[in-house]
ROPA-173088 format. One record per residue (C-alpha): residue in three letters; x, y, z. Coordinates in steps of 0.05 Angstrom, whole numbers, plus 5000, padded with zeros to 4 digits. Layout:
N
ALAXYZ/...
END
This chain:
745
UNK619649950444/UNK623250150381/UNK629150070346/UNK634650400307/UNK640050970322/UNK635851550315/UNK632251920365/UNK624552010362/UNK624252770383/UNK622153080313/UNK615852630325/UNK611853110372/UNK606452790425/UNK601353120456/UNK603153060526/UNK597252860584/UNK595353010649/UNK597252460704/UNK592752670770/UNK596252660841/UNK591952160871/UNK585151930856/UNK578251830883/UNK577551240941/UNK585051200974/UNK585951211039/UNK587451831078/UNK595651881087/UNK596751671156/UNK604551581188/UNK608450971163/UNK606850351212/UNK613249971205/UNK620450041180/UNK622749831120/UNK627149321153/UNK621048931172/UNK617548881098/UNK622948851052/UNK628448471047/UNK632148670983/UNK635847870977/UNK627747700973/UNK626148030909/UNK633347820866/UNK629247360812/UNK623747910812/UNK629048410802/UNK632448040750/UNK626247810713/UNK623148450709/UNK630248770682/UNK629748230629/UNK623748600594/UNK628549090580/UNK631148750529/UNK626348210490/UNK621248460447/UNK614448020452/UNK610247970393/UNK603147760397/UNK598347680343/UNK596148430333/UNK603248540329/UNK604748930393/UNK609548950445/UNK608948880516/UNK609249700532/UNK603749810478/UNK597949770532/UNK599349870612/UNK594649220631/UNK599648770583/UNK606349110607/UNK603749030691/UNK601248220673/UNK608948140654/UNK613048560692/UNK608548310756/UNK608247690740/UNK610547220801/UNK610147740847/UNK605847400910/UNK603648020939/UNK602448880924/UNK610249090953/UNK612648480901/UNK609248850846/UNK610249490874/UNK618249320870/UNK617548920800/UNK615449540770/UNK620449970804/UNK625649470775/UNK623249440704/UNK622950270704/UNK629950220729/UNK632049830672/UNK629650300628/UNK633950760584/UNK629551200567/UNK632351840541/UNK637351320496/UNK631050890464/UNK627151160400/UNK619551150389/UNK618551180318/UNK611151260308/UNK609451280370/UNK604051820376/UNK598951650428/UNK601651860504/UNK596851500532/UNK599650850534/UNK606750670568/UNK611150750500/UNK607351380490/UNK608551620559/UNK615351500558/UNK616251930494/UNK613452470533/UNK618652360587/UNK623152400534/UNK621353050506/UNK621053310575/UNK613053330580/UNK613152730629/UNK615652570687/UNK618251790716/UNK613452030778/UNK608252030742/UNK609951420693/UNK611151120766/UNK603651210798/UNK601251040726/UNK604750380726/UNK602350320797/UNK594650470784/UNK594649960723/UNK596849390772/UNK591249620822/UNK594949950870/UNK594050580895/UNK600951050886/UNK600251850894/UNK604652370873/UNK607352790928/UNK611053510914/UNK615053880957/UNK622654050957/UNK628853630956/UNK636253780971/UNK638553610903/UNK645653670880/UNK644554440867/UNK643354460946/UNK648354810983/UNK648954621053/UNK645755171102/UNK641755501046/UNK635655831073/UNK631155821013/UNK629955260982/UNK624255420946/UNK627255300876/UNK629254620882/UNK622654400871/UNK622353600875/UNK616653040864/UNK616852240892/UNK610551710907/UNK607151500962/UNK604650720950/UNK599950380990/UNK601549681002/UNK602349261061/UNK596149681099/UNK599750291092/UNK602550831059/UNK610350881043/UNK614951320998/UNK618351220938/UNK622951720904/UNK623651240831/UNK626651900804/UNK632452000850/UNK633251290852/UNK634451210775/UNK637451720751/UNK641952180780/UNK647752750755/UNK654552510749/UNK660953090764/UNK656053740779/UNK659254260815/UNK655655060831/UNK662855250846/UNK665355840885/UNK668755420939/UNK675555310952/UNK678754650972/UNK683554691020/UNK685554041059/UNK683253371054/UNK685352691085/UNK690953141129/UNK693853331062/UNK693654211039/UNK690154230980/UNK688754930945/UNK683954780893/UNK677955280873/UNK672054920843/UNK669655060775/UNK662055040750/UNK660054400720/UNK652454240706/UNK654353540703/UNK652352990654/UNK645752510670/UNK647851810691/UNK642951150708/UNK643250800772/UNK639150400814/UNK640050700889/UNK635950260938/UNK635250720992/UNK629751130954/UNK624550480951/UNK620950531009/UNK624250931046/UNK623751101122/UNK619351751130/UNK624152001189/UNK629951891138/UNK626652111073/UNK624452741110/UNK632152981116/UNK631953021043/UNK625253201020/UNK620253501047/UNK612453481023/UNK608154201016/UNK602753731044/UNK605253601112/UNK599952951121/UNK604852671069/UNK611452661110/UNK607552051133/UNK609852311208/UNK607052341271/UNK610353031283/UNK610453271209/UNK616553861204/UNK615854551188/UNK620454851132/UNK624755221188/UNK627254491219/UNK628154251143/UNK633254761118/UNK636554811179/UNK638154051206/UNK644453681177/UNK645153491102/UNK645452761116/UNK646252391040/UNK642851701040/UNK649351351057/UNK648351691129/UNK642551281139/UNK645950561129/UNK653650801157/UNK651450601230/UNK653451251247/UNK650051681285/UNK651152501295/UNK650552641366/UNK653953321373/UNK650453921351/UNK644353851305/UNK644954341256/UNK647554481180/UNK650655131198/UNK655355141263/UNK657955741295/UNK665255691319/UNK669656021356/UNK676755811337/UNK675755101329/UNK669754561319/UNK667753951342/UNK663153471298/UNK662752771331/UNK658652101308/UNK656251471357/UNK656750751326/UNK656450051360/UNK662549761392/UNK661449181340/UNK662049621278/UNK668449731249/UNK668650561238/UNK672551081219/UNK671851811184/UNK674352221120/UNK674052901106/UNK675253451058/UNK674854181077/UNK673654861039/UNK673455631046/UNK669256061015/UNK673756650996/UNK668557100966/UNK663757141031/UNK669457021093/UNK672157611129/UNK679557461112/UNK683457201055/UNK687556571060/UNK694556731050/UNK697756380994/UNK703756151035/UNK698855831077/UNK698055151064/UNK692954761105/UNK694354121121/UNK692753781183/UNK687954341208/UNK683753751214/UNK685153151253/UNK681452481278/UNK678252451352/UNK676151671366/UNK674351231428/UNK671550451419/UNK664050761399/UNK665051521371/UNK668451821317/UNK669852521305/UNK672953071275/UNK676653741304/UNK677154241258/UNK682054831279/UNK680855541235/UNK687555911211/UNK682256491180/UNK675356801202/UNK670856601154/UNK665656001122/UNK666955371113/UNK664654721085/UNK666154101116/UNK664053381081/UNK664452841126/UNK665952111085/UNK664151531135/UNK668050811131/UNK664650301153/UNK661949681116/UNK663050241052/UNK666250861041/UNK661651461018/UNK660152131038/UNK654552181100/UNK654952871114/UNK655953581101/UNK656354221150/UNK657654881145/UNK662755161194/UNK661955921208/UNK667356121248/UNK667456871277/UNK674856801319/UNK681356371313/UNK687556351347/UNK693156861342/UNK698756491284/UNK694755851285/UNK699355241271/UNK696454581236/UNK696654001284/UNK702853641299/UNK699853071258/UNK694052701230/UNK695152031241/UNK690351531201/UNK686351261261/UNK685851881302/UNK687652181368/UNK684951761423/UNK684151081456/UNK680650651399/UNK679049981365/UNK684549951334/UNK688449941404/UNK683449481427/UNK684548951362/UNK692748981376/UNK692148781447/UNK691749361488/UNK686449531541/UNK684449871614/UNK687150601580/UNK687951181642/UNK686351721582/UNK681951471525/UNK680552171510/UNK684152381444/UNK685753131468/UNK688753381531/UNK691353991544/UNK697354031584/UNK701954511607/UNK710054691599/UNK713254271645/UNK707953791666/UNK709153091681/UNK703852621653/UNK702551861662/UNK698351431612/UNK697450751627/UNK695450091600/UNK695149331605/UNK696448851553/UNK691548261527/UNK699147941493/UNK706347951504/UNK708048661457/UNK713949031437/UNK712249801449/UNK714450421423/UNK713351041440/UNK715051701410/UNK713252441427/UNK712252891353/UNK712753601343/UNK710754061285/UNK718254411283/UNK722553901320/UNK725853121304/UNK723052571346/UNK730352431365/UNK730253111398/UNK724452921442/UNK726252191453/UNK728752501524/UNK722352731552/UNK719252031535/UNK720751461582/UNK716750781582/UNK716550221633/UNK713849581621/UNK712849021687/UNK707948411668/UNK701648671631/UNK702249351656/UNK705949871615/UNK706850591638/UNK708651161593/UNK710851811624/UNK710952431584/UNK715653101611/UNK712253671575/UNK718454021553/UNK719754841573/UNK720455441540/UNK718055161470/UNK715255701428/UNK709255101402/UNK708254821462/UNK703654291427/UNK706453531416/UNK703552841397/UNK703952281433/UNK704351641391/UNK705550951419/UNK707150391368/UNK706949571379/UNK708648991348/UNK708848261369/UNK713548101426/UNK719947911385/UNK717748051316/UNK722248271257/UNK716448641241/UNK714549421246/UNK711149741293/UNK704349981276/UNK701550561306/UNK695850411349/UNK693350951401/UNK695051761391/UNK694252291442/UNK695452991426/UNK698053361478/UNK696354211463/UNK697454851502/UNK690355011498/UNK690555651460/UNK684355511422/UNK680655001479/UNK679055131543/UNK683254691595/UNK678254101621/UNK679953751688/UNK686654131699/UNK688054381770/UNK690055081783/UNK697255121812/UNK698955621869/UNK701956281840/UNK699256071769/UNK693456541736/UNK686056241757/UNK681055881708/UNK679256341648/UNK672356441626/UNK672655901573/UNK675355481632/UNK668055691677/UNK664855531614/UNK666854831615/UNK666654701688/UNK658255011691/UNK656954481631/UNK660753931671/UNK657254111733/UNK649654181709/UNK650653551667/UNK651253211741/UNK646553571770/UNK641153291723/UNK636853871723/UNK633554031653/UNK633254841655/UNK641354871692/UNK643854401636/UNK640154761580/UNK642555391604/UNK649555111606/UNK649454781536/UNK647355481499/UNK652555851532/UNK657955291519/UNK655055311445/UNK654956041435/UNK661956041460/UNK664655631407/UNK668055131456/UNK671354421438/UNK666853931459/UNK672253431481/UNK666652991499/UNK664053421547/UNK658253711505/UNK656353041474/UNK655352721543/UNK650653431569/UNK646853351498/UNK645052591514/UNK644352731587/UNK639453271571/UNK635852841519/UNK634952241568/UNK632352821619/UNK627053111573/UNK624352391546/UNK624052151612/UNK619852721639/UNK615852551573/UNK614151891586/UNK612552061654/UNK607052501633/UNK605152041584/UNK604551541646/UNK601052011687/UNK595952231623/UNK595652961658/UNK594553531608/UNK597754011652/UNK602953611658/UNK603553481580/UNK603454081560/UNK609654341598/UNK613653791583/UNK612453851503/UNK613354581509/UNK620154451550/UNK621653921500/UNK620154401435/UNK624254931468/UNK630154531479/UNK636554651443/UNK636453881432/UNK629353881397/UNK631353671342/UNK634452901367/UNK626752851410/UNK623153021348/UNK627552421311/UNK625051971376/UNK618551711392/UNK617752111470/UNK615252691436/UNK610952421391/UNK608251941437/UNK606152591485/UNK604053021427/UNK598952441409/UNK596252361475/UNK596353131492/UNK592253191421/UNK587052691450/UNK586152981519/UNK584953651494/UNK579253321448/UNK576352991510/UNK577053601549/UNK572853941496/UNK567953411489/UNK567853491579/UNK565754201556/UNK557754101546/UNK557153681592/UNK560054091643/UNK555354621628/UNK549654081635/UNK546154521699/UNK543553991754/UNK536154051743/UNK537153741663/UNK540253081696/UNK533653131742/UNK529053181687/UNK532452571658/UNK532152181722/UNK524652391723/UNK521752001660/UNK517151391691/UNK516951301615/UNK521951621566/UNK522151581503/UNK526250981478/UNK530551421442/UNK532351741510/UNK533151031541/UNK538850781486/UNK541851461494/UNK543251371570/UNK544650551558/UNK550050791512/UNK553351291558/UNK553350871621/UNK555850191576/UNK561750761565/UNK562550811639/UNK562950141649/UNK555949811670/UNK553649151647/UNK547649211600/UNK543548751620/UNK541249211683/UNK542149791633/UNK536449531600/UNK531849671652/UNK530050391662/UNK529350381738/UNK536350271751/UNK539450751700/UNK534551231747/UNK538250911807/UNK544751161771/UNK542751851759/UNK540852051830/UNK547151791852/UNK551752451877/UNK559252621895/UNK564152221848/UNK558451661833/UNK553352181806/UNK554752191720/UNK557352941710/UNK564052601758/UNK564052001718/UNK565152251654/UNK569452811682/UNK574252241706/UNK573151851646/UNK580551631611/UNK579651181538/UNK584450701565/UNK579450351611/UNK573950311546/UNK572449641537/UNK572149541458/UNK566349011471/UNK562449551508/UNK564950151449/UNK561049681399/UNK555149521434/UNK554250291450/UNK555650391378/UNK549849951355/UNK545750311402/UNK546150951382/UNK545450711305/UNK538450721318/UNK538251471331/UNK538852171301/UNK540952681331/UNK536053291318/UNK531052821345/UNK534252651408/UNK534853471414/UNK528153531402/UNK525953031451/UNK531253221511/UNK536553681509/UNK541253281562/UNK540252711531/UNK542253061468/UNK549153251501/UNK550152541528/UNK548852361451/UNK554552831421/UNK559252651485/UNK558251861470/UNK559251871392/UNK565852291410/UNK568351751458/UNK566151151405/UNK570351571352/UNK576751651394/UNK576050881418/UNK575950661345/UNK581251021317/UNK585850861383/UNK584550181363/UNK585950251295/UNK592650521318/UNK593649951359/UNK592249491293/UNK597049841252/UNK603249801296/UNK601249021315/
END
């Protein structure tokens, strides 16, 4: 590499074509194994470090050249160590990652052909680090393609429909028996402060914010992001997605349709251990208010962010400018879900980015809210405490337990007398205190009363009358028994009238209006989620979604409850290996308003695979159904056949199970084809399933039918000529079923 201040640019180099791929690699089939399993990234730290070190020590050799002067010299020394293809494979990612190399200089550098050259080419925007990438790759003797497609980039706006701009190019590698993707470009280098603009911010972190974004294209930054080396396919598919479908690397590859419209998960998504389980989608309809909710493990340590904006230009109304937003947005948790509950003060688009808190803080996710309705003079929330409405670790870690409401939301009514209750792990101090929007806690303190026996604390909350609000907070406080301490807040409920949610598990009172139709909404969800039948609860859930409902956890449980129903009657089809039976239950599946979380699972697949194979065996069935009775006769007839004939038959019936050794004798192969009724062969191979193939029969039959052509069993008999074609079909399905069965041992 060279040296000096001064860039290289006014030295032009003829740039060179890099191919995509190259003669003699193996067809792209879908990734084996997760990344988890073949790379550790505490495995490869001296790699890592001793391949960065190139970076900066010039080697001289006797012809006076340095190390990126010819590809073979660079790969010996940035590879060297490496025990195996993914340790060169990450060796050169490493070393490329180190590399500067819009800052470095090439001074008389003129031939692109070699990796200083190629790098100049990069420079002056002729290159690309793809292509520098499966070049590095190739000259270390593995095989690395260049896939293109489109990516979300940072010019992606969430919920945009064409994407066909943000063109986008990464590597598949093949190492470890299989092919896996690498995006080195996304991974290196990235763009620091860009902005499109055009949205407003207006609340973030339960604090009004009116900000209006400005344009910025940014400034280019280097980085080393891990996530893009070898990425899961049913990750890396979120964010880019190949014009070659066969290089998704998935079993069921995705059409552009799913891609624009399914969440904009960032990478950080993918290694939050948090998982989306309300609605699938990047834009959500609303009416009034929103629900987006996340599952994580009871182990992990979670909680949520958010900022929110309004697109002025493109909404129906205008914000007022006396309207400050701040806790339109507020925190719903339990011990395993997160979530957040937007309210809308305007009709109009939004933008919601979700930041998850886990084991790091980063940004996982982005929606876009469209919301058609809100509520007459909607009011931000009473508050927006730090660890959410709702019964959650945090309660759990301070020593309470055995909560009577661990919902976060309830909606109550003016008046009402309601009971929570809990039992404590350690002798506490608790407080409890009842908040309003427009009124002092020391004005409420009356409608709060608490009483504390043993373990067992009861708090009873008095709705209070004629309040013009009528929505409140619950908060309840502890602290040690006897502490000087404070009291930290530890469980929230919030306690609203329900003029934007429908009212969930409420009895109606005598002389008191009956359930309104947001109220029927609710109850048909609740009731076909118990019921457990597939087409009532998908019914239910499209009608709950198209009314823009709260999910209050009653959506999330009908989503999983319908997803458990539709793998389950996919795996029993699988089990049964009926076609008929396939089929309806993929098309049920692929209709489903949760398609989208069966694609991500392996049910679907699974009965997409086998559904793909039956139909080839039904069409292999085909001839030989049309065999007419009088061809197997004619078979059966030879005293002598042909020996071609003879190995044709031996191969079929070692494919239906019989031993060879009596196959070799022609007499009882005869015996076999005047047997009738579900012995006779037409039956046979009508009932014939690959799972009962023996592979040590497959091969034999194989070997067989090496021996023969064809035309020339045609010529000689035209049944055995079917049996020929139906046999080498079998043989081909049986070998790559057990090269499937290789790859995932």
């Amino acid at each position: 590499m060279g040296c000096g201040s001064s860039k290289s640019a006014d030295v032009y180099i003829e740039p060179i074509d890099v191919p995509d791929t190259e003669a003699g690699y193996p067809p792209p089939r879908p990734t084996r194994d997760r990344k988890e399993k073949v790379f550790r990234e505490g495995d490869c730290e001296t790699l890592d470090a001793n391949a960065k070190k190139l970076n900066t020590v010039r080697f001289e050799y006797t012809k006076g050249l340095s190390i990126t002067s010819t590809y073979s010299t660079l790969v010996d020394h940035v590879t060297q160590g490496a025990r195996n293809d993914i340790e060169k494979v990450r060796s050169l990612f490493a070393w490329l990652g180190a590399q500067r190399i819009h800052d470095m200089t090439f001074a008389n550098v003129k031939d692109a052909h070699n990796p200083e050259g190629y790098m100049k080419t990069i420079q002056q925007g002729n290159g690309s680090y793809t292509s520098f990438f499966a070049l590095l790759c190739r000259a270390a003797g593995i095989p690395c393609v260049v896939v293109r497609g489109v990516g979300k980039s940072a010019s992606y706006e969430v919920g945009q429909q064409d994407v066909s701009q943000l063109t986008s190019s990464w590597n598949a590698v093949y190492v470890d028996g299989q092919w896996r993707l690498v995006h080195v470009f996304w991974a290196l280098v990235g763009v620091e402060g860009f902005n499109k603009g055009g949205w407003t911010k207006v609340e973030q972190g339960g604090k009004a914010v009116r900000q209006k974004e400005q344009a910025n294209k940014g400034k280019q930054v280097y980085m080393f992001e891990e996530f893009w080396f070898l990425t899961n396919p049913d990750e890396f598919i979120y964010l880019c997605r190949a014009k070659n479908t066969d290089w998704q690397l998935l079993k069921s590859p995705w059409t552009m349709d799913k891609f624009v419209n399914v969440p904009h998960f960032t990478m950080n998504y993918f290694e939050s251990g948090l998982k989306l389980v309300s609605q699938h989608a990047a834009i959500l309809k609303c009416k009034k208010v929103c629900d987006v909710n996340f599952e994580h493990s009871e182990s992990l340590k979670a909680d949520l962010d958010y900022a929110l904006f309004y697109d002025e230009q493109n909404s129906k109304d205008s914000l007022s400018k006396d309207l400050q937003l701040e806790r339109f947005v507020v925190e719903v948790v339990d011990q395993k879900h997160k979530g957040l509950h937007v309210r809308f003060p305007a009709r109009g688009i939004y933008k919601l980015k979700v930041t998850g808190v886990t084991h790091f803080k980063a940004l996982i996710a982005s929606f876009r809210l469209e919301s058609d309705s809100v509520m007459e003079n909607a009011q931000p929330y009473p508050i927006n405490p730090p660890i959410g409405f709702g019964f959650g670790q945090k309660a759990e870690e301070m020593g309470l337990s055995k909560p009577s409401q661990v919902k976060g939301i309830m909606v109550v009514r003016q008046g009402e007398r309601i009971k929570f209750h809990f039992q404590c792990k350690q002798k506490l101090d608790i407080q409890s205190m009842l908040v309003h929007k427009d009124q002092s806690a020391s004005e409420l303190d009356q409608y709060v009363t608490r009483d504390q026996s043993g373990d067992e604390v009861t708090i009873t909350v008095n709705v209070p009358e004629h309040a013009q609000n009528p929505e409140y907070a619950l908060q309840v406080n502890v602290r040690p028994e006897g502490s000087k301490g404070g009291f930290e807040n530890v469980v929230n409920y919030l306690l609203t009238h329900g003029k934007d949610l429908a009212e969930n598990q409420q009895p109606t009172f005598r002389g008191e209006p009956g359930p309104s139709d947001d109220d029927e909404i609710r109850m048909r969800l609740i009731a076909a989620t118990e019921s457990r039948d597939i087409d009532r609860l998908e019914k239910a859930i499209r009608e709950f979604e198209k009314a823009g409902l709260p999910d209050l956890g009653d959506l999330t449980r009908a989503r999983k409850t319908l997803i458990a129903l539709h793998e389950q009657a996919l795996k029993d089809a699988v089990q049964e290996r009926d076609l008929d039976m396939l089929e309806t239950a993929i098309q049920r599946a692929n209709e489903s308003c949760v398609v989208h979380h069966l694609q991500d699972g392996e049910a679907l697949s699974e009965a997409e695979a086998l559904r793909s194979l039956l139909r080839r065996l039904k069409l292999y069935l085909h001839k030989i159904l049309e065999l007419k009775p009088m061809t197997v006769s004619e078979i059966h007839s030879y005293k002598r056949p042909r020996p071609r004939v003879h190995t044709v038959m031996k191969a079929t019936y070692l494919l239906l199970g019989e031993k060879e050794k009596q196959l070799n004798q022609w007499e009882y192969i005869q015996s076999l084809l005047r047997r009738q009724g579900r012995e006779s062969i037409i039956r046979r191979i009508k009932e014939f399933d690959l799972v009962g193939l023996k592979v040590s029969s497959m091969h034999r039959a194989e070997s067989h039918l090496q021996s023969c052509n064809k035309e020339l069993v045609r010529q000689t008999s035209a049944g055995a000529g079917t049996f020929y074609i139906w046999s080498r079909n079998i043989i081909n399905e049986g070998k790559k079923a057990l090269q499937d069965d290789n790859q995932q041992t």
